[in-house]
C-alpha positions as CSV (number, residue, x, y, z in Angstrom):
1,X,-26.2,50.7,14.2
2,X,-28.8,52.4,16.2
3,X,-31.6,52.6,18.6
4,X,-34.3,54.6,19.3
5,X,-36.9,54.6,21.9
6,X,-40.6,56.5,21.2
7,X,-43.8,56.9,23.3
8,X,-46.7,57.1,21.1
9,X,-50.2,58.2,22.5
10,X,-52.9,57.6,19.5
11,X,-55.2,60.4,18.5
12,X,-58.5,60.1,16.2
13,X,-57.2,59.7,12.7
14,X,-58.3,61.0,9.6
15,X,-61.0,59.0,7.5
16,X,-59.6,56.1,5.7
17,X,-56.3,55.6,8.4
18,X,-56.2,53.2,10.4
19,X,-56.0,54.1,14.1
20,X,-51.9,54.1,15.8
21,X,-52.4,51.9,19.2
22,X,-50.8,53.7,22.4
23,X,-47.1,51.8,23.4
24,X,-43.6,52.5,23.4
25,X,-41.5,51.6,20.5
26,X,-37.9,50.4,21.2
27,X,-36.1,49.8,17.8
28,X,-33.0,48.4,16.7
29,X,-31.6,49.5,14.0
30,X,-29.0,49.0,10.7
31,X,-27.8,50.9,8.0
32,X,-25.1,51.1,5.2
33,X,-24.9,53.9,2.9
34,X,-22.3,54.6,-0.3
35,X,-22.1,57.5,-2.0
36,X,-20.0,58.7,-5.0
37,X,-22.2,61.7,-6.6
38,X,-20.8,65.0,-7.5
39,X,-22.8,68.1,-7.8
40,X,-21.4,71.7,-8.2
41,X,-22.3,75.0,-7.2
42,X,-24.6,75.4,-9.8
43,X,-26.0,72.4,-10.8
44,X,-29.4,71.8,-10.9
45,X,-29.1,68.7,-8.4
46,X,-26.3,66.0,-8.3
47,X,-25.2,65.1,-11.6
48,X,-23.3,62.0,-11.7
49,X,-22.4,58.5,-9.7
50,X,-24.4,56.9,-7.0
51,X,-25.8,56.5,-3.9
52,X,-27.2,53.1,-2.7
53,X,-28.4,52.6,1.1
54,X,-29.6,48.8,2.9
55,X,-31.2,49.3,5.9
56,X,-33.3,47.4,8.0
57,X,-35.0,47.2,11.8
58,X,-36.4,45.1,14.3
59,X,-39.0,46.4,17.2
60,X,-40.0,43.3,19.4
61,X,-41.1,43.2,23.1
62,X,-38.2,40.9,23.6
63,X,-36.1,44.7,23.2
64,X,-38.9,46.5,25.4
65,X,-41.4,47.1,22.8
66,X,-45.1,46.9,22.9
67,X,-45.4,46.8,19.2
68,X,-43.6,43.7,17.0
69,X,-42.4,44.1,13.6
70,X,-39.2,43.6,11.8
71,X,-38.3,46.1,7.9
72,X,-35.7,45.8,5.8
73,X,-35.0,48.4,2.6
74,X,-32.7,48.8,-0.5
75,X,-32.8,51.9,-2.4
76,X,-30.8,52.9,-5.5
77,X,-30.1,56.7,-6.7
78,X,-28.6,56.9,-9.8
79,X,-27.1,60.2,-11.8
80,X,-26.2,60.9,-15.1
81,X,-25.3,64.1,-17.1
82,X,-27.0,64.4,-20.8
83,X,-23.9,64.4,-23.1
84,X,-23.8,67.8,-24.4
85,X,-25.5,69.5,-22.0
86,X,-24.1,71.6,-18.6
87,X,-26.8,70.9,-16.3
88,X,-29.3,68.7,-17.6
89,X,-29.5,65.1,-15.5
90,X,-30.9,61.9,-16.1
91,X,-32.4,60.7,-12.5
92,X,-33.1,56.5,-11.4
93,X,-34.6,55.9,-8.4
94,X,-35.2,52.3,-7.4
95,X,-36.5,51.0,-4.1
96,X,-37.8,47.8,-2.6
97,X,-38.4,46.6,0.7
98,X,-40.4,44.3,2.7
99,X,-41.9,43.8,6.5
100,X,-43.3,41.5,8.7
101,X,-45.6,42.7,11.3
102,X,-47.6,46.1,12.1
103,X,-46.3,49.2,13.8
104,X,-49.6,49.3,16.2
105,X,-52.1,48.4,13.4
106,X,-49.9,50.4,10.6
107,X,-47.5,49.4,8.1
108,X,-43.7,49.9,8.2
109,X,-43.6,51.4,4.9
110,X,-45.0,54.9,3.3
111,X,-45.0,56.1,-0.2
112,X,-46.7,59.4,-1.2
113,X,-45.7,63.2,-1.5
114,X,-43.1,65.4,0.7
115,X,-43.7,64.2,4.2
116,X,-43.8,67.5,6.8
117,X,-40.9,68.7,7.8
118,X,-39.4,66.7,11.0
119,X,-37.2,69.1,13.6
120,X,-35.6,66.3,14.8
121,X,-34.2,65.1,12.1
122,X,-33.5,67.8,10.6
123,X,-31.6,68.7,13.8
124,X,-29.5,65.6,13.6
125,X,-28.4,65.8,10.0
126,X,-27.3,69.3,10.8
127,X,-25.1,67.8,13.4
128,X,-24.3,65.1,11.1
129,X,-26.1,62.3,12.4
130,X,-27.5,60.1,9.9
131,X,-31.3,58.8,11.2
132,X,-31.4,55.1,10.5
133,X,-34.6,53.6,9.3
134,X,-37.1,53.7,6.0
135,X,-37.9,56.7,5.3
136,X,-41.0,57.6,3.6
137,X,-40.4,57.0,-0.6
138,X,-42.0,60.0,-2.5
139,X,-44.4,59.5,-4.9
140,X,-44.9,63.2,-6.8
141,X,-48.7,63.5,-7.6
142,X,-50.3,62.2,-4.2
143,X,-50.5,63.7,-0.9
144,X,-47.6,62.6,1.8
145,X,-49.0,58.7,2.9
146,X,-51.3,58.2,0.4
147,X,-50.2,54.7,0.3
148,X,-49.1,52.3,3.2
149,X,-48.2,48.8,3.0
150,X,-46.1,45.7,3.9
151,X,-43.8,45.5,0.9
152,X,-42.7,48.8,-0.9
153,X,-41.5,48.3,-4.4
154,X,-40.8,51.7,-6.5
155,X,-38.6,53.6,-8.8
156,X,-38.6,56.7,-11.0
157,X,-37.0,58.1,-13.7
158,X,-36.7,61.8,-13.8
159,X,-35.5,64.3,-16.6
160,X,-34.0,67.5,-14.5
161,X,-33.1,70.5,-16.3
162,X,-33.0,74.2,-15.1
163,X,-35.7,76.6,-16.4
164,X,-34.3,79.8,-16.0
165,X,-30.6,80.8,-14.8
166,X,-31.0,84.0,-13.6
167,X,-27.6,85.9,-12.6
168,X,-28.3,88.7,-10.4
């Protein structure tokens, strides 16, 4: 469980964006995470089990808010070793999740490239806080955003294997 409380002062967007409306955005917040992967020192990434989060939130000027919108999100990681192999992975990524309202004339949800990097959290998951809320789903190809929306529905399936091992 979680709150969070953000002042947000608009500037001119980019062409094609729609413009972020000045307020203060006090959200509640939920979230459940399990995880059972294993990855070793060298493994490529993790290479078994799974990790499936449900979150959700609720911004409303009943909570001090001046914007009013309410997400929810379940996301599925799944990991699998290729029999035979030592580091070769299959990868499943599903995700779905839907909205109601706008975040100041934007959608809740994101799906596009690596967003930029974000000190704060970043900060906090070095301290081993956990940030509650839907995170931007990447979409390799596309530039971070290139897609916003009220429902996010995605999933991937990725092949990982090392190209080189070097041992120096």
């Amino acid at each position: 469980l979680g709150w969070s409380g953000t002042f947000y002062r608009a500037i001119d967007p980019p062409p094609g964006v729609l413009p972020l409306s000045n307020g203060f955005r006090s959200m509640v917040t939920a979230s459940a995470s399990w995880d059972d992967t294993r990855q070793f020192v060298n493994s490529i990434s993790r290479i078994s089990g799974m990790q499936v989060t449900v979150a959700g939130g609720v911004t409303s000027p009943v909570i001090g808010s001046d914007y009013d919108y309410a997400w929810g999100e379940v996301a599925w990681n799944g990991y699998l070793r290729v029999p035979g192999t030592k580091q070769w992975v299959l990868a499943l990524h599903l995700a779905v999740g839907i909205s109601d309202g706008t975040f100041g004339g934007q959608y809740p949800f994101t799906l596009g490239g690596i967003p930029p990097p974000d000190v704060t959290g970043t900060l906090l998951a070095a301290l081993g806080f956990a940030g509650a809320g839907a995170q931007p789903d990447q979409l390799r190809g596309y530039p971070y955003g290139a897609f916003t929306g009220s429902h996010l529905a995605s999933g991937t399936l990725e092949l990982r294997f090392p190209i080189a091992s070097p041992q120096w």
